[in-house]
Structures are given as structure tokens and as C-alpha cells.
C-alpha positions as CSV (number, residue, x, y, z in Angstrom):
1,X,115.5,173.1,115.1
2,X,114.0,170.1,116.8
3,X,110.2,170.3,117.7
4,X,110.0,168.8,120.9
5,X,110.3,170.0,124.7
6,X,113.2,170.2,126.6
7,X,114.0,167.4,129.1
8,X,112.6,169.8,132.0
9,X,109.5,169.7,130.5
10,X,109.0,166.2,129.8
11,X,109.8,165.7,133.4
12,X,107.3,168.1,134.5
13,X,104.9,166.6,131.5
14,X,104.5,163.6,132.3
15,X,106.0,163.4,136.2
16,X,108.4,161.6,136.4
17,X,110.4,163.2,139.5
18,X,108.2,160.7,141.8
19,X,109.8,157.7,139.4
20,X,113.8,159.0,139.2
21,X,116.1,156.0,140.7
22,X,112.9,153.4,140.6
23,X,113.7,150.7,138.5
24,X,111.3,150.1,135.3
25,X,110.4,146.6,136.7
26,X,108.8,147.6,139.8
27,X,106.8,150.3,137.9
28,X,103.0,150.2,137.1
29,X,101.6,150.0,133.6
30,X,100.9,153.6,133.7
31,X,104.0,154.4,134.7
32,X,105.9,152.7,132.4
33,X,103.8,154.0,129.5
34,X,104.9,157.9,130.5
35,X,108.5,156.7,130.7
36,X,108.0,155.4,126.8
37,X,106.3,158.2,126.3
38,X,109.0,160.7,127.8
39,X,111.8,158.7,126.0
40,X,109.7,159.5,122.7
41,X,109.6,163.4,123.4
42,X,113.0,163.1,124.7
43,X,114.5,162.7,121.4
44,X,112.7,165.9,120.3
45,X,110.6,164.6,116.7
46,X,109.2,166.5,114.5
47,X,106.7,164.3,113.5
48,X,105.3,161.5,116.1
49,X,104.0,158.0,115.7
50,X,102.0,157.5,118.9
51,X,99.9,154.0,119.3
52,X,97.5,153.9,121.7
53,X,99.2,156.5,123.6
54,X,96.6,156.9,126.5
55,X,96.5,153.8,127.3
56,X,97.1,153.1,131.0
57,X,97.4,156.7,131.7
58,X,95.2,158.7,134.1
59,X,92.6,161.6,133.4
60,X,95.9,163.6,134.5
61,X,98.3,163.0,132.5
62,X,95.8,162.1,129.4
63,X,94.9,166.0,130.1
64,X,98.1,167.0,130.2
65,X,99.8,165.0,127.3
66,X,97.1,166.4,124.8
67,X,97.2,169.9,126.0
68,X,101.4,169.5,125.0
69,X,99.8,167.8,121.7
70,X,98.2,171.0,120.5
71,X,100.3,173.0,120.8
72,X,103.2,170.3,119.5
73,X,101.0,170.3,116.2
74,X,100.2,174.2,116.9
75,X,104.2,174.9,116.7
76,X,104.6,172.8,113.1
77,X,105.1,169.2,114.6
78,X,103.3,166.5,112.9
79,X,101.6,163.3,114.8
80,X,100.0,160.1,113.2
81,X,98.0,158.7,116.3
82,X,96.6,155.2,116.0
83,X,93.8,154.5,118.3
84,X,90.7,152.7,119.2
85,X,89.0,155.9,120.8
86,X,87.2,157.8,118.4
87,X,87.1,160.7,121.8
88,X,90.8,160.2,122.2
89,X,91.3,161.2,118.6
90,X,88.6,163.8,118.6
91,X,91.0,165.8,120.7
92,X,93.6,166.1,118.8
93,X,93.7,165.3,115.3
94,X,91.6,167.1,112.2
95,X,92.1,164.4,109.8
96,X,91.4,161.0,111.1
97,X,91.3,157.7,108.9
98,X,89.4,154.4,109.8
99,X,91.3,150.6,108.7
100,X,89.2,147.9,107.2
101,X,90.4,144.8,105.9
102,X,93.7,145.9,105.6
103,X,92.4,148.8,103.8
104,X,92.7,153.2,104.6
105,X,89.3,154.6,104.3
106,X,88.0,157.7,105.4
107,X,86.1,158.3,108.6
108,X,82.5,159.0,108.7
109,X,81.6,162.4,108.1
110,X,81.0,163.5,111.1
111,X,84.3,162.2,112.4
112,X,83.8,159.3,114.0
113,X,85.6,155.9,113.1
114,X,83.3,153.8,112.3
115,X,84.2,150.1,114.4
């Protein structure tokens, strides 16, 4: 089976019943980002490729969308999360990697990407 939530959930995820029938267009930023993000989960991965996920979302939805992270990654999903936010990938992920120069190295020891 597929790994990710039902459409109901994604709804309800990210909230999307105040944005049914609005056009994208007329949308904010934030808005639009949780209807990418939505059409993501809607396809139901098993593995996710999220870049710079949070950005434009509120403390809300940044809460929410990581609390449906864990326990994506919790239930045998797999995520590779490319950020700028050493806090934003504190949350989430145990392995993290820093790029330099066009080159994978690992992060400091004690977790933190180095800038």
C-alpha cells in the first residue's frame, strides 16, 4: 500500500475547505504553498522530496505538517528535506547532510548545518 493520507486528511492537514472553489491566482503565497503541498500528499508517496517546505506557511500549519511528518516517517515513509533551517530540520530528520561547493558532507556533530 501507499504511505500517504487519505484526501480527507490532507484537507483537514493543511485546510484547505476555506480555499475550495478559490482560484490559485487570487491565493496568497502561503496558501498556494499548502495546495503544492496537498497535491504532493495527495498522490500518496512513499518517499518525499520536500524543498523548503515551510516556507510561507504559518506557525499552524508548520505545527501541523511536521506532527503528519513523524509519524509519515514513524509508519515506513521516507523524506529527503532540503532546507535552509537547521530548527526546521531539527524536527524532523535524524540524518541531516550540509552542501558545499557542490559537494555532500556531513553536518557538524552536534547537528547543526554548518552555513
Amino acid at each position: 500500500g501507499r504511505s500517504g493520507p487519505p484526501d480527507g486528511v490532507v484537507t483537514a492537514l493543511l485546510g484547505l475547505e476555506e480555499l475550495m472553489g478559490r482560484r490559485i491566482g487570487r491565493l496568497s503565497g502561503g496558501m498556494r504553498r499548502r495546495v503544492s503541498i496537498a497535491m504532493a500528499l495527495l498522490q500518496r508517496p512513499r518517499c518525499l522530496l520536500m524543498d523548503e517546505a515551510f516556507s510561507g506557511l504559518d506557525e499552524t500549519y508548520r505545527h501541523r505538517l511536521t506532527q503528519w511528518l513523524l509519524d509519515f516517517l514513524k509508519g515506513g515513509g521516507c523524506l529527503l528535506w532540503c532546507s535552509h533551517s537547521p530548527e526546521e530540520l531539527s524536527r524532523v530528520c535524524v540524518q541531516q547532510l550540509r552542501m558545499e561547493g557542490g559537494h555532500l558532507f556531513p553536518a557538524s556533530p552536534a547537528g547543526a548545518i554548518q552555513p
